[in-house]
Structure formats: C-alpha cells, structure tokens
N, CA, C and O atoms as CSV, one atom per row, in Angstrom:
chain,resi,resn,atom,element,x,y,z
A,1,UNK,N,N,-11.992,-17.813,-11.712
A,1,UNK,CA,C,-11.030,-17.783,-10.621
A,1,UNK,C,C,-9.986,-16.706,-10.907
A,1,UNK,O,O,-9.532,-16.742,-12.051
A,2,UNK,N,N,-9.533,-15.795,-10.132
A,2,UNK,CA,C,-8.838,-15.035,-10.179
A,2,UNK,C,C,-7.799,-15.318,-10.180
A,2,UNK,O,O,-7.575,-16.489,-9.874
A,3,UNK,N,N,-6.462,-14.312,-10.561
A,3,UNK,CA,C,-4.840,-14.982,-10.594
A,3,UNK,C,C,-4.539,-14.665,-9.174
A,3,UNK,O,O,-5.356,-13.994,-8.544
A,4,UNK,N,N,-3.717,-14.980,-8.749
A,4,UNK,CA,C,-2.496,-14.811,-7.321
A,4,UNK,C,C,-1.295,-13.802,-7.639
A,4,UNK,O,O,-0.616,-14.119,-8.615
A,5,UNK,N,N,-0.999,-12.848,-7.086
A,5,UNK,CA,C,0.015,-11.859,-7.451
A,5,UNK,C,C,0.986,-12.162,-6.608
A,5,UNK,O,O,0.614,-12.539,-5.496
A,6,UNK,N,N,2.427,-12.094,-6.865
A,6,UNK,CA,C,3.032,-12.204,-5.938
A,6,UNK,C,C,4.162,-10.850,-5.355
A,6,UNK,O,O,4.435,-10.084,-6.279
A,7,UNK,N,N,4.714,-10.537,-4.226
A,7,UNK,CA,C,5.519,-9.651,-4.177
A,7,UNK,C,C,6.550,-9.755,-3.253
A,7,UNK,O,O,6.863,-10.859,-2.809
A,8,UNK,N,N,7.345,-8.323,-2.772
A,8,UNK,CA,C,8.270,-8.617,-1.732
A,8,UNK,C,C,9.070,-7.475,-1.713
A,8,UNK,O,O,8.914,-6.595,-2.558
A,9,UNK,N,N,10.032,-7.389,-0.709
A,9,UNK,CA,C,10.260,-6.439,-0.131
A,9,UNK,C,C,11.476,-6.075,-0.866
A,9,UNK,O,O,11.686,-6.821,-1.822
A,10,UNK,N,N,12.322,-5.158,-0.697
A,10,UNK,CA,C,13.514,-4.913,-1.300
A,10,UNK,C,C,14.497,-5.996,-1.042
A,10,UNK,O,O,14.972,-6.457,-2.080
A,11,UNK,N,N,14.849,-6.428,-0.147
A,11,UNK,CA,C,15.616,-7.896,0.455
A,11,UNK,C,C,15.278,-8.736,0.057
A,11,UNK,O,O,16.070,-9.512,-0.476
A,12,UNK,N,N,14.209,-8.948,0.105
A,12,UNK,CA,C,13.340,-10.581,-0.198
A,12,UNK,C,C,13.168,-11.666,0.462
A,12,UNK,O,O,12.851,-12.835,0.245
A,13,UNK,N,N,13.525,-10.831,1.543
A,13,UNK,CA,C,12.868,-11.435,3.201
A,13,UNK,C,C,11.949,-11.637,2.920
A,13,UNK,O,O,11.872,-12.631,2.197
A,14,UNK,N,N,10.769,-10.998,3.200
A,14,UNK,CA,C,8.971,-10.845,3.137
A,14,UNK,C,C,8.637,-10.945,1.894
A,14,UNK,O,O,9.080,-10.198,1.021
A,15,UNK,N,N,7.577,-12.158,1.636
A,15,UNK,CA,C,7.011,-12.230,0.432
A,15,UNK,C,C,5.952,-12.414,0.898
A,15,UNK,O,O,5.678,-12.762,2.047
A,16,UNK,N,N,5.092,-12.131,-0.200
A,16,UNK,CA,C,3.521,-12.171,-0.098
A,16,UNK,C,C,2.723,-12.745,-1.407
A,16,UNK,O,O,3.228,-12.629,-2.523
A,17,UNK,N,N,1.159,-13.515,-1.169
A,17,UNK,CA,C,0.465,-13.692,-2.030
A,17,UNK,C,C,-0.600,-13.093,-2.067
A,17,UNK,O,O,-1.104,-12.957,-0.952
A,18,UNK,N,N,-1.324,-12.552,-3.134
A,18,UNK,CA,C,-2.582,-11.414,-2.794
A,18,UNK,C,C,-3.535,-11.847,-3.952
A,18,UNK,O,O,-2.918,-12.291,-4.920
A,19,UNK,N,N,-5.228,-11.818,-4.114
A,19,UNK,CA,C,-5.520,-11.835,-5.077
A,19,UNK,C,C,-5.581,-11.147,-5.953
A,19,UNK,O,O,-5.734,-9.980,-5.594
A,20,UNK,N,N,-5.530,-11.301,-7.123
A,20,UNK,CA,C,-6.333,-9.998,-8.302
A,20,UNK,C,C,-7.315,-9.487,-7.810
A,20,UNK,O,O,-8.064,-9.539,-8.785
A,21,UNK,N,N,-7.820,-9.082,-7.125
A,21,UNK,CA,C,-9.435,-9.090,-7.049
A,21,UNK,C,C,-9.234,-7.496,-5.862
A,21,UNK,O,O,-9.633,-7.484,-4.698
A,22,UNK,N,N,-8.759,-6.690,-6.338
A,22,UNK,CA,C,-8.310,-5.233,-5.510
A,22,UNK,C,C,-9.802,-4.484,-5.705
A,22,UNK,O,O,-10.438,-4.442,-6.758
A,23,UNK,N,N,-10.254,-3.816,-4.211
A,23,UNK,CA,C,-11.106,-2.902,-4.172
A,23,UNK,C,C,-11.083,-1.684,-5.302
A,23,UNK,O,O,-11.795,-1.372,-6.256
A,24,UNK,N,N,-9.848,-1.151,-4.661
A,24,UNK,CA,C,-9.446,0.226,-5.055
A,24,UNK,C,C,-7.684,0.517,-4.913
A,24,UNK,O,O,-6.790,0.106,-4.172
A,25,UNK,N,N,-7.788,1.496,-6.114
A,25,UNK,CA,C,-6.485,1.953,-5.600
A,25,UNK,C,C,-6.365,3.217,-5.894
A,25,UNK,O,O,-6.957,3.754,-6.831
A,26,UNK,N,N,-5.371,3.942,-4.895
A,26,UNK,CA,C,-4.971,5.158,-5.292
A,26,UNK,C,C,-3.756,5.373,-4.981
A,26,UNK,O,O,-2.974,4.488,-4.634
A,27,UNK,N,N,-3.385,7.039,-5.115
A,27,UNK,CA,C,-1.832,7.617,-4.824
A,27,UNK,C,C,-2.240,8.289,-3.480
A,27,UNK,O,O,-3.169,9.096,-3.464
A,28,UNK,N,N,-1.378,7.880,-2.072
A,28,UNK,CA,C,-1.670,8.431,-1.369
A,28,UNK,C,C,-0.429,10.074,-1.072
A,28,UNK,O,O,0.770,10.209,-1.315
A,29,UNK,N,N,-1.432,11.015,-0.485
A,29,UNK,CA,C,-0.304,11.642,-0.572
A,29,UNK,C,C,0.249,11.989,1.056
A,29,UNK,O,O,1.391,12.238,1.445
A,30,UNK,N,N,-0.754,11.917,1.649
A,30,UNK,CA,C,-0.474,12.324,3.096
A,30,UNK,C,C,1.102,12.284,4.295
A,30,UNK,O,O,2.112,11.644,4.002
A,31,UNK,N,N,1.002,12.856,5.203
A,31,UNK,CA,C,2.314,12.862,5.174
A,31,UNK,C,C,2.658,11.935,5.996
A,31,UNK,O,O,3.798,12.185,6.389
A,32,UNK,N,N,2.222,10.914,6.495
A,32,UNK,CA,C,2.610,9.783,7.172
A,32,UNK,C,C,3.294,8.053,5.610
A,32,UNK,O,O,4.135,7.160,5.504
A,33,UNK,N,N,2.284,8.594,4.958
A,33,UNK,CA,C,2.597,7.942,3.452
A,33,UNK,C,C,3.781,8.135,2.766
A,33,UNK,O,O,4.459,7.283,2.192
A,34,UNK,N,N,4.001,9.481,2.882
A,34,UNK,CA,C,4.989,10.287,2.352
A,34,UNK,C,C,6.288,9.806,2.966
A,34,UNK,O,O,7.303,9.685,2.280
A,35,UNK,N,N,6.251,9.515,4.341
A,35,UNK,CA,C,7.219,9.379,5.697
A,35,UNK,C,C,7.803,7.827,5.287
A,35,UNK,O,O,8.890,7.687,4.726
A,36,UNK,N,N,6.914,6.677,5.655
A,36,UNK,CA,C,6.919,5.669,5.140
A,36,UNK,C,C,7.711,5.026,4.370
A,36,UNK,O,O,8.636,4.284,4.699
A,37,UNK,N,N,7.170,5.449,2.813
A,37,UNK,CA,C,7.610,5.463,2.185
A,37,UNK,C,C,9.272,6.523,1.354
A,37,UNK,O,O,10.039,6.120,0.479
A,38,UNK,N,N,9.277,7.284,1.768
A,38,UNK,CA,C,10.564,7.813,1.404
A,38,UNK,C,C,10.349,8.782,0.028
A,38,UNK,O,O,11.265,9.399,-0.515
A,39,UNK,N,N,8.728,8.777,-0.479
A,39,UNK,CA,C,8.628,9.263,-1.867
A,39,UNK,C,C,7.643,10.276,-1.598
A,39,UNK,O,O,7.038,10.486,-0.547
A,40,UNK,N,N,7.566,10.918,-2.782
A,40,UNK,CA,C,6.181,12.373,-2.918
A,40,UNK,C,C,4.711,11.359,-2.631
A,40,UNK,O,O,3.754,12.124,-2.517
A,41,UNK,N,N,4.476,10.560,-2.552
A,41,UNK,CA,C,3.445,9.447,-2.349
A,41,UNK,C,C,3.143,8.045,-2.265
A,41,UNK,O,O,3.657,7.441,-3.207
A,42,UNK,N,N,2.535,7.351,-1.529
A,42,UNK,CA,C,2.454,5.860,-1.960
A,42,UNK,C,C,1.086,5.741,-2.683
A,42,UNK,O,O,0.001,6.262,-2.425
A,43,UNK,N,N,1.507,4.822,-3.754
A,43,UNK,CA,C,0.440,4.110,-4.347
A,43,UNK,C,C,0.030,2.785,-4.013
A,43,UNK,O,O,0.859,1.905,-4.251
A,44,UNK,N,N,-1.193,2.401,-3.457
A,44,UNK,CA,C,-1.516,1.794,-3.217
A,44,UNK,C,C,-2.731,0.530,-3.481
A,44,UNK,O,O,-3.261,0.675,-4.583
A,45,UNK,N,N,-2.994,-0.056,-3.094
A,45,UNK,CA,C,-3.936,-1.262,-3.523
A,45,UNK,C,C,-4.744,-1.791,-2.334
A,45,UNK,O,O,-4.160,-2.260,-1.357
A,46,UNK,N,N,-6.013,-1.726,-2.398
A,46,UNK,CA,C,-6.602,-2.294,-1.195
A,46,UNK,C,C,-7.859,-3.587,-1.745
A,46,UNK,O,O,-8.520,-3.780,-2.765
A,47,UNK,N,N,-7.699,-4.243,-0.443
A,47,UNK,CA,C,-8.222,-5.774,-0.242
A,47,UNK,C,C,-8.630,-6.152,0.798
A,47,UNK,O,O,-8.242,-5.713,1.880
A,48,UNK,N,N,-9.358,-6.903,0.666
A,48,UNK,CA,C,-9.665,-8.013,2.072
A,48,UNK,C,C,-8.222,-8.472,2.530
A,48,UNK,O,O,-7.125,-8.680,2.012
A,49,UNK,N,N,-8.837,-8.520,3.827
A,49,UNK,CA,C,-7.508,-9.231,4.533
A,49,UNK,C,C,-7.270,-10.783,4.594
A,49,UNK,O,O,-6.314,-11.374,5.097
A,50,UNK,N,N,-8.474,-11.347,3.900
A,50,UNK,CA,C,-8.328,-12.984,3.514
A,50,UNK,C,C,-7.670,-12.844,2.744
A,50,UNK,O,O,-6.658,-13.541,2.804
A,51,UNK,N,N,-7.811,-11.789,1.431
A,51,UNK,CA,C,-7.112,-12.341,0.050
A,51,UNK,C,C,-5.713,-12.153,0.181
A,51,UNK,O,O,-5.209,-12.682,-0.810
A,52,UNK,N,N,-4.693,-11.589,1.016
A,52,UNK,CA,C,-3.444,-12.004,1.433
A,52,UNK,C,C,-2.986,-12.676,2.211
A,52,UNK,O,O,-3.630,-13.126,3.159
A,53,UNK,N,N,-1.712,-12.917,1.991
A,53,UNK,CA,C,-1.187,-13.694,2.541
A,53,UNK,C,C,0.711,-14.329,2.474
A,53,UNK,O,O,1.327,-15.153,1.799
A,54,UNK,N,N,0.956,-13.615,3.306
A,54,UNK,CA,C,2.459,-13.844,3.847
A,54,UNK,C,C,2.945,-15.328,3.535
A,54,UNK,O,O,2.393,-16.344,3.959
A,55,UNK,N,N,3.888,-15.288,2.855
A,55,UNK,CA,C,4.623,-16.551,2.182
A,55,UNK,C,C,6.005,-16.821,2.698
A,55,UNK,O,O,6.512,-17.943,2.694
A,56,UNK,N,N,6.551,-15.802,3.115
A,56,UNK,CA,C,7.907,-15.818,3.695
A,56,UNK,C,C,8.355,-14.878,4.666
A,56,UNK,O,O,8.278,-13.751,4.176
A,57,UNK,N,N,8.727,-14.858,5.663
A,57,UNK,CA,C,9.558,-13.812,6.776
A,57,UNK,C,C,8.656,-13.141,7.310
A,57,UNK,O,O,8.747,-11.916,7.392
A,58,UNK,N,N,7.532,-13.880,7.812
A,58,UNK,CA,C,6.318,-13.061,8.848
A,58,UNK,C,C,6.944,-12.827,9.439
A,58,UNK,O,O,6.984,-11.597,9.463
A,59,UNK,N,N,7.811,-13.352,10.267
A,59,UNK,CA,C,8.819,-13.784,11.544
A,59,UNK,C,C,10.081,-12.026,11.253
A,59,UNK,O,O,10.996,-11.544,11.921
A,60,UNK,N,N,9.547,-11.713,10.204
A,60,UNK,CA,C,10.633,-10.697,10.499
A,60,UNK,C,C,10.666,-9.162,10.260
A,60,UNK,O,O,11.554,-8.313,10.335
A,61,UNK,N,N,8.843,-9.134,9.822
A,61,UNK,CA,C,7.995,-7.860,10.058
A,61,UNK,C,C,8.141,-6.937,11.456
A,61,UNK,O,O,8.005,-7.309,12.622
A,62,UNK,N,N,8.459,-5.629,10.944
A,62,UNK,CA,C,8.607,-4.627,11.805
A,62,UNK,C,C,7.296,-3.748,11.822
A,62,UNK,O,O,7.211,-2.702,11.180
A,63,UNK,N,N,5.993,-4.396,12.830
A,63,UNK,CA,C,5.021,-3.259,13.143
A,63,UNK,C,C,5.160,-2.391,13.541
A,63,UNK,O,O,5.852,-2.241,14.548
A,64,UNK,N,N,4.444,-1.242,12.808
A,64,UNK,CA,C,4.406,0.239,13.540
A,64,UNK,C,C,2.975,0.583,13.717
A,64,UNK,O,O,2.547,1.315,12.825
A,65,UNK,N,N,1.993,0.196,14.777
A,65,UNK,CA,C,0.569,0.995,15.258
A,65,UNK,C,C,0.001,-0.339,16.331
A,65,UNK,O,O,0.470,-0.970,17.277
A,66,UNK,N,N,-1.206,-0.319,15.593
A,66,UNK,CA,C,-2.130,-1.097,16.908
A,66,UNK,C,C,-1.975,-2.423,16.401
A,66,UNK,O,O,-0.919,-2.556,15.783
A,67,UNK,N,N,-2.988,-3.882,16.487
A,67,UNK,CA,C,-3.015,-5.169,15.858
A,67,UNK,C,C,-3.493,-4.709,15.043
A,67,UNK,O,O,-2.858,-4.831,13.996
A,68,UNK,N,N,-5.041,-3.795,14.915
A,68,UNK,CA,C,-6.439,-3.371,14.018
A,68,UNK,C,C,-5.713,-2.739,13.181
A,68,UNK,O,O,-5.885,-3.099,12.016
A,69,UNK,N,N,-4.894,-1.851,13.359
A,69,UNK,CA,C,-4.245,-0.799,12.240
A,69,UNK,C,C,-2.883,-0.541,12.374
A,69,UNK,O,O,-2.427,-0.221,13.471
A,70,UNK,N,N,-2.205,-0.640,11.419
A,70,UNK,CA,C,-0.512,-0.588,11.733
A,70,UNK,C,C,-0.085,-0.828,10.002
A,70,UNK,O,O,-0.699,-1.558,9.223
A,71,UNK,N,N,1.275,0.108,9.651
A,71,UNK,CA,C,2.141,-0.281,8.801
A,71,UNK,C,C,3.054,-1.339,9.243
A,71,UNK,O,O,3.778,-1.416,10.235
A,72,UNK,N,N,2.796,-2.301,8.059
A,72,UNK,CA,C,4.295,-3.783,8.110
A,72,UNK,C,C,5.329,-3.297,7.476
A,72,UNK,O,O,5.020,-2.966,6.331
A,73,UNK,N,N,6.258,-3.141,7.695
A,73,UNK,CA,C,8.015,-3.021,6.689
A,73,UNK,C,C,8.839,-4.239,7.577
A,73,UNK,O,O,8.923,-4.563,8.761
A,74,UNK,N,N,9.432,-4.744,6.171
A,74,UNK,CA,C,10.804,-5.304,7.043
A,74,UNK,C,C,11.196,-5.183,7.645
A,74,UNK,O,O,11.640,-4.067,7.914
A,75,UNK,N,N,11.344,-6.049,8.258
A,75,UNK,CA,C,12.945,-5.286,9.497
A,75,UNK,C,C,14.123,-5.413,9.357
A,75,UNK,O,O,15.000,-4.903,10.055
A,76,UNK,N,N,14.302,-6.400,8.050
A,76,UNK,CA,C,15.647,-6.494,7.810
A,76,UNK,C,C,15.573,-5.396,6.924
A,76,UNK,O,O,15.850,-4.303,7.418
A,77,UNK,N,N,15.192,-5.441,5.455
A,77,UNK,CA,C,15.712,-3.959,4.870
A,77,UNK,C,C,14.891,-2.492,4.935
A,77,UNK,O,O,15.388,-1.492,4.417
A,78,UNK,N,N,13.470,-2.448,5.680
A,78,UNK,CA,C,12.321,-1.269,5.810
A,78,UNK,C,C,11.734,-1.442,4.936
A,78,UNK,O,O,10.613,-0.957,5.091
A,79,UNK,N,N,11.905,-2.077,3.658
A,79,UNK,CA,C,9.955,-1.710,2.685
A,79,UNK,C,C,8.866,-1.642,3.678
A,79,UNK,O,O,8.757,-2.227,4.755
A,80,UNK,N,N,8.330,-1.069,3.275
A,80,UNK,CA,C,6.743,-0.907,3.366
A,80,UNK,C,C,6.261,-1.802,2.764
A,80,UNK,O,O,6.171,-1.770,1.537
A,81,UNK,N,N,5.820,-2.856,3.531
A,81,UNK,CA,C,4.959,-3.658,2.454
A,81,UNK,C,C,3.140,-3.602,2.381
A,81,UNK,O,O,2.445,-3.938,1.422
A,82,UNK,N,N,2.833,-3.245,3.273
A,82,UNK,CA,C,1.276,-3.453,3.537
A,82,UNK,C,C,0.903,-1.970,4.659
A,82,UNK,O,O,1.686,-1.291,5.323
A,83,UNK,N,N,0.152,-1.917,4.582
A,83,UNK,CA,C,-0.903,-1.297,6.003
A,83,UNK,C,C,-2.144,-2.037,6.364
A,83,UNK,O,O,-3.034,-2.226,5.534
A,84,UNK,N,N,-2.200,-2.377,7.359
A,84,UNK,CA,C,-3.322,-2.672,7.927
A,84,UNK,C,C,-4.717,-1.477,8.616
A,84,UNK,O,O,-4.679,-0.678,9.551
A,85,UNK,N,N,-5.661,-1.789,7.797
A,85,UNK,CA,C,-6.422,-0.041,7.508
A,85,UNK,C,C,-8.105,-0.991,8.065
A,85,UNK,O,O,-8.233,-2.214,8.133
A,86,UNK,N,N,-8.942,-0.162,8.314
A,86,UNK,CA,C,-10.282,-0.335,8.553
A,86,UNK,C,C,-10.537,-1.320,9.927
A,86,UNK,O,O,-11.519,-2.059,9.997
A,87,UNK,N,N,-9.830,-1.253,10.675
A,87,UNK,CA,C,-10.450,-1.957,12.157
A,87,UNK,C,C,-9.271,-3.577,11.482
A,87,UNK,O,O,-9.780,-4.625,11.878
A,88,UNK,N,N,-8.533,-3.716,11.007
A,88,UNK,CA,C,-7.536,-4.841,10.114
A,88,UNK,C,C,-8.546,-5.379,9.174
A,88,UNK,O,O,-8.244,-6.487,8.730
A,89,UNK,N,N,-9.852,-4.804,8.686
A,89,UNK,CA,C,-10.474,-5.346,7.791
A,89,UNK,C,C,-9.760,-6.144,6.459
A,89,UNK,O,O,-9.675,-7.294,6.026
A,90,UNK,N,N,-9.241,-4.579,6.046
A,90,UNK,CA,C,-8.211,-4.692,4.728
A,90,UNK,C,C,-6.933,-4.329,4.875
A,90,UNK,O,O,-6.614,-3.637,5.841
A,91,UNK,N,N,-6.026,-4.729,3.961
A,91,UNK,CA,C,-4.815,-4.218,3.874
A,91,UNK,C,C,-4.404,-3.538,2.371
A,91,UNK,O,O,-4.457,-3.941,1.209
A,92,UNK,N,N,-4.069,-2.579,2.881
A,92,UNK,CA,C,-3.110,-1.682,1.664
A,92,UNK,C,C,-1.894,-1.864,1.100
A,92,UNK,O,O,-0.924,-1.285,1.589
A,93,UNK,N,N,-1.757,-2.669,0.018
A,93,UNK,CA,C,-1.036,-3.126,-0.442
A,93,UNK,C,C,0.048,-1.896,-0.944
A,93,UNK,O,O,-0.497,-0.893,-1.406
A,94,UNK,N,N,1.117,-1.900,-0.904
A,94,UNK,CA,C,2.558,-0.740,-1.423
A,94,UNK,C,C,2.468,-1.340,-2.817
A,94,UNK,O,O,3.161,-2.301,-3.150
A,95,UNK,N,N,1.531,-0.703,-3.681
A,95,UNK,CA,C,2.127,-1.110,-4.951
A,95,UNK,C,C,3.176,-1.445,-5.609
A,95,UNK,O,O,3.272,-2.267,-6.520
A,96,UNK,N,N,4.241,-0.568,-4.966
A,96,UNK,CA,C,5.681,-1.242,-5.528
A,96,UNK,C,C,6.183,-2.091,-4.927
A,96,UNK,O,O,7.353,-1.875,-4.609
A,97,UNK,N,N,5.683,-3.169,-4.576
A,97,UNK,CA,C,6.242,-4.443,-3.561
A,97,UNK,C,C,5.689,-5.626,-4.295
A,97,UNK,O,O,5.961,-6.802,-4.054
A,98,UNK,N,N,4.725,-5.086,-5.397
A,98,UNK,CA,C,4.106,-6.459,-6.083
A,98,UNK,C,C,5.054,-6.675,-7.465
A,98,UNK,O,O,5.308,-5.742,-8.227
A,99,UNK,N,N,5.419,-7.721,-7.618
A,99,UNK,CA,C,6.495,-8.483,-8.690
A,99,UNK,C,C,5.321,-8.342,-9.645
A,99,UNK,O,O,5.638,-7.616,-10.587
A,100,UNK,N,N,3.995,-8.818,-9.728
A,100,UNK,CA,C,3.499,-9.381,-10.559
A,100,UNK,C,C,2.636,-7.771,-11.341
A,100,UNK,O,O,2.905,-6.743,-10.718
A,101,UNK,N,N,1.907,-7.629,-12.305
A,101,UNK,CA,C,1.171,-6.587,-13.043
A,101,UNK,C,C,-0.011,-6.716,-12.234
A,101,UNK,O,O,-0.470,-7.856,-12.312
A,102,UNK,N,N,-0.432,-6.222,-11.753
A,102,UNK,CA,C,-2.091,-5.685,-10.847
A,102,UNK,C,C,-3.209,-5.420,-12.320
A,102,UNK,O,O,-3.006,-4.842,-13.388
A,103,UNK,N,N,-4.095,-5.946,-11.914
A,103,UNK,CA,C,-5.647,-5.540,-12.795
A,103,UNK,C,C,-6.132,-4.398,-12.312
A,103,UNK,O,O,-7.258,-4.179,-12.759
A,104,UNK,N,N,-5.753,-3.606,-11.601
A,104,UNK,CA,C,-6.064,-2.486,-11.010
A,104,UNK,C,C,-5.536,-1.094,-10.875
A,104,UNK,O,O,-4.811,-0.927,-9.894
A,105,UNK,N,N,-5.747,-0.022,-11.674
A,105,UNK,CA,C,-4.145,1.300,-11.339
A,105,UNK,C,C,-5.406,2.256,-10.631
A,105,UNK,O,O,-6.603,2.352,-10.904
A,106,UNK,N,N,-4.390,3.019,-9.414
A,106,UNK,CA,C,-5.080,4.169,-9.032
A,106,UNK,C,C,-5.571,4.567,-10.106
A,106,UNK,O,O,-5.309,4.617,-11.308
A,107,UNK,N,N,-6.905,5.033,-8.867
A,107,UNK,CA,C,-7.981,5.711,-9.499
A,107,UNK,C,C,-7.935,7.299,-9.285
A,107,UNK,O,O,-8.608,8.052,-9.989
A,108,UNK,N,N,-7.061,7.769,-8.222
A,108,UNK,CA,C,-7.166,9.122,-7.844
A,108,UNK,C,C,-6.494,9.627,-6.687
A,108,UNK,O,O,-6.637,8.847,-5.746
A,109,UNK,N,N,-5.735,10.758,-6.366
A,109,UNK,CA,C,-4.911,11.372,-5.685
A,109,UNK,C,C,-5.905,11.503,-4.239
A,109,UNK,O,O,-6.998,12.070,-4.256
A,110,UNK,N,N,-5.488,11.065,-3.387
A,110,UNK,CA,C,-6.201,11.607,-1.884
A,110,UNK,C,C,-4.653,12.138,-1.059
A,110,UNK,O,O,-3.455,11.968,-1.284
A,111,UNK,N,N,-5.365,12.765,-0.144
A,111,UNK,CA,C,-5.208,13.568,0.805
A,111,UNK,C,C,-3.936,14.451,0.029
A,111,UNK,O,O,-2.751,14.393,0.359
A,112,UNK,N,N,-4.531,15.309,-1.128
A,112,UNK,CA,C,-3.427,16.073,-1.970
A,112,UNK,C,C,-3.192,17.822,-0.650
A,112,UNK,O,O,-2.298,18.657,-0.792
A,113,UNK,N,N,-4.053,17.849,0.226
A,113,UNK,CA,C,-4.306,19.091,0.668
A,113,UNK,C,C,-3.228,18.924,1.756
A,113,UNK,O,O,-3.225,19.825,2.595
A,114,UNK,N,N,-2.173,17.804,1.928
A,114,UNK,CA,C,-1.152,17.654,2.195
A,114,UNK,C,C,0.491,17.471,1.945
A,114,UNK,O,O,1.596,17.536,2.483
A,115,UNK,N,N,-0.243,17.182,0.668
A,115,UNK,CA,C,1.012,16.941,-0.172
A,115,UNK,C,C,2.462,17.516,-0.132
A,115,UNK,O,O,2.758,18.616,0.333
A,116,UNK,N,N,3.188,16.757,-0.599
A,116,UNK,CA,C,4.816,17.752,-0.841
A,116,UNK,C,C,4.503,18.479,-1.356
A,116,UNK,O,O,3.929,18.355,-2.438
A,117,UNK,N,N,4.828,19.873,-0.613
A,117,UNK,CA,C,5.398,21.317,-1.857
A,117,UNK,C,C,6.044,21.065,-3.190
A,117,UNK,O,O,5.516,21.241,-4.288
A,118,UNK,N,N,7.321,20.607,-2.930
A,118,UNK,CA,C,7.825,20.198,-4.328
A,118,UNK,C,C,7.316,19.118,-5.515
A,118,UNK,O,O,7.647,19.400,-6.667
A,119,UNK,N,N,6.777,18.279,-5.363
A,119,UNK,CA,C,6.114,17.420,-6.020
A,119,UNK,C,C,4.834,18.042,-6.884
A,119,UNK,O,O,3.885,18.492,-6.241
A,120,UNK,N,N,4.804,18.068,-8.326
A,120,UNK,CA,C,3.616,18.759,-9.365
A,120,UNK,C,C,2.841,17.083,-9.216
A,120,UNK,O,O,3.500,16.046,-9.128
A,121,UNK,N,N,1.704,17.137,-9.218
A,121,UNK,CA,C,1.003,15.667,-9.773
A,121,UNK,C,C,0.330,16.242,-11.201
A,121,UNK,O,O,-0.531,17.120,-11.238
A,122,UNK,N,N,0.912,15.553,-12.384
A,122,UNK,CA,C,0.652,15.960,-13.543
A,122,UNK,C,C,0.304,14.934,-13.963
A,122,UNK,O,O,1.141,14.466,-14.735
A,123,UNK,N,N,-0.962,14.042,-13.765
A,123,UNK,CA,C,-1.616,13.130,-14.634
A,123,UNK,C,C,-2.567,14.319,-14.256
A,123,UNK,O,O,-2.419,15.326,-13.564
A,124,UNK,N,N,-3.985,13.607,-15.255
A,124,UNK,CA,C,-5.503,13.643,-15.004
A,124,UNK,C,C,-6.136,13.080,-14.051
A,124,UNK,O,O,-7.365,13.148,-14.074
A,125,UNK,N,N,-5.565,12.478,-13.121
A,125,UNK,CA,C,-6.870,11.778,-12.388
A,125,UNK,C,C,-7.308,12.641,-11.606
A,125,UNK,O,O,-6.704,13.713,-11.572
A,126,UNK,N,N,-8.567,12.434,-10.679
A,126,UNK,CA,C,-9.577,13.101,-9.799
A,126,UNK,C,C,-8.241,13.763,-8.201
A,126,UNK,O,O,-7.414,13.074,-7.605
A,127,UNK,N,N,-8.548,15.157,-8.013
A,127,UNK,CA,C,-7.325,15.212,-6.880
A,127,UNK,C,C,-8.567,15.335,-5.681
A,127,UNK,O,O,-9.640,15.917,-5.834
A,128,UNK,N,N,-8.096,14.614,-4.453
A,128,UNK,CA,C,-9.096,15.115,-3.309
A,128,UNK,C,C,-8.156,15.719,-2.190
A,128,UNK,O,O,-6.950,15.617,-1.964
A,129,UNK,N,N,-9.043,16.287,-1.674
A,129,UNK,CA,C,-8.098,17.130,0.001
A,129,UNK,C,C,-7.579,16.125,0.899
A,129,UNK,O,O,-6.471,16.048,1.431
A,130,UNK,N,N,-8.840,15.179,0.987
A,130,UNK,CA,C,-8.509,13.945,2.031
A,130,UNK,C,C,-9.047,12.914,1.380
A,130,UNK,O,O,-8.539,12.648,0.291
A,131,UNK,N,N,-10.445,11.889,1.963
A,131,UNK,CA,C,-10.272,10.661,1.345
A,131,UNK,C,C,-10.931,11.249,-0.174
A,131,UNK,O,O,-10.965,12.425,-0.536
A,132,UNK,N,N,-11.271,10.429,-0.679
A,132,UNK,CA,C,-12.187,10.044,-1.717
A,132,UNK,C,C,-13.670,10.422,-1.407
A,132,UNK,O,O,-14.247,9.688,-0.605
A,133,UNK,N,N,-14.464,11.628,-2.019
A,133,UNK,CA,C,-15.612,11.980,-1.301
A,133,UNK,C,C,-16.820,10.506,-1.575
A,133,UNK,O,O,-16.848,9.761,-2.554
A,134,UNK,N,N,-17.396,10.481,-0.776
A,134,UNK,CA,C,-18.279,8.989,-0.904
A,134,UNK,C,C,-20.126,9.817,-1.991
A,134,UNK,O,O,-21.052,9.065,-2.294
C-alpha cells in the first residue's frame, strides 16, 4: 500500500491528499508555467485523477480553463496548486505545494525551447524543446 502525501497552498486554505504512486515528473518550462507560477519553471508531478483528492477549501479554488483542462490556485492567496491535463484524466501536481517528500523527482526539462532568457538550467537532466519525445 502506498503512503498519502499531503499539501497546500501558501494560506492553507486548500489542502490536498495525493498518492505516492506519481507517473512522472518534470520541470516545466513553458511560458504559461512560467506565468502561473511566478518562477523560471514549475516542477511538477503527475497522477491519476482518483489518486487526489481535496481535503479542504474546494469551495475556494480559482479555475482558470475548461472542466477537462484548467489550472486550480487559490483564490484566497493564488498558489498554483494542481493542473488539470489530458481530457481531466490526470492532474499535475505543483511540486511545491506538497508538505510531505514525494518518491518521485523530475526526470527532465520540457518545453526548454521556451524558456526564460535569464534562467541557466544547470543540472544534468535530459533538456527537450517541448514534451518529452515518446
């Protein structure tokens, strides 16, 4: 059985429960990510959309897109907490919204062929233009 992670927003309005059990993760760099978030990238975590689950202040999520696909942030303080990605298959977890240590660290830089000018990405991992080539 896997552990339960828990997280939340800068306020601590919105909390969430998610499993260990993450597809994938990476650093996104694109510029809607970039926007979002406020940083040279979000890192992220993706899952089934069973294995989460909202624990506190659904009631006070600020959507931005369709039902199928849309970023969640607070509305009381703006985190980013999630995206809803693949038709709402999965959600993309904001790595920095989880309290708890993840079994999972990006695996690799996507959509770098957008990236901030100013921002160097100086690890090793794999860089791609856009997604992750399949």
């Amino acid at each position: 059985m896997s552990r339960t992670l828990a997280g939340k927003c800068f306020c601590g309005a919105v909390r969430y429960e998610v499993a260990d059990e993450f597809v994938y993760a990476a650093n996104c760099h694109c510029s809607n990510c970039r926007r979002t978030t406020g940083s040279a990238f979000k890192s992220f975590a993706g899952i089934e959309r069973d294995k989460f689950r909202l624990t506190a202040g659904g009631d006070r999520l600020l959507i931005f897109g369709e039902e199928s696909g849309h970023d969640a942030h607070c509305g009381q303080c703006g985190s980013l907490i999630y995206s809803l990605v693949r038709e709402g298959a999965h959600v993309h977890i904001a790595m920095g919204t989880l309290t708890d240590d993840p079994g999972i660290r990006p695996t690799a830089h996507i959509f770098v062929g957008s990236k901030a000018p100013w921002f160097t990405i100086a690890d090793d991992l794999p860089q791609y233009r856009e997604h992750v080539d399949d």
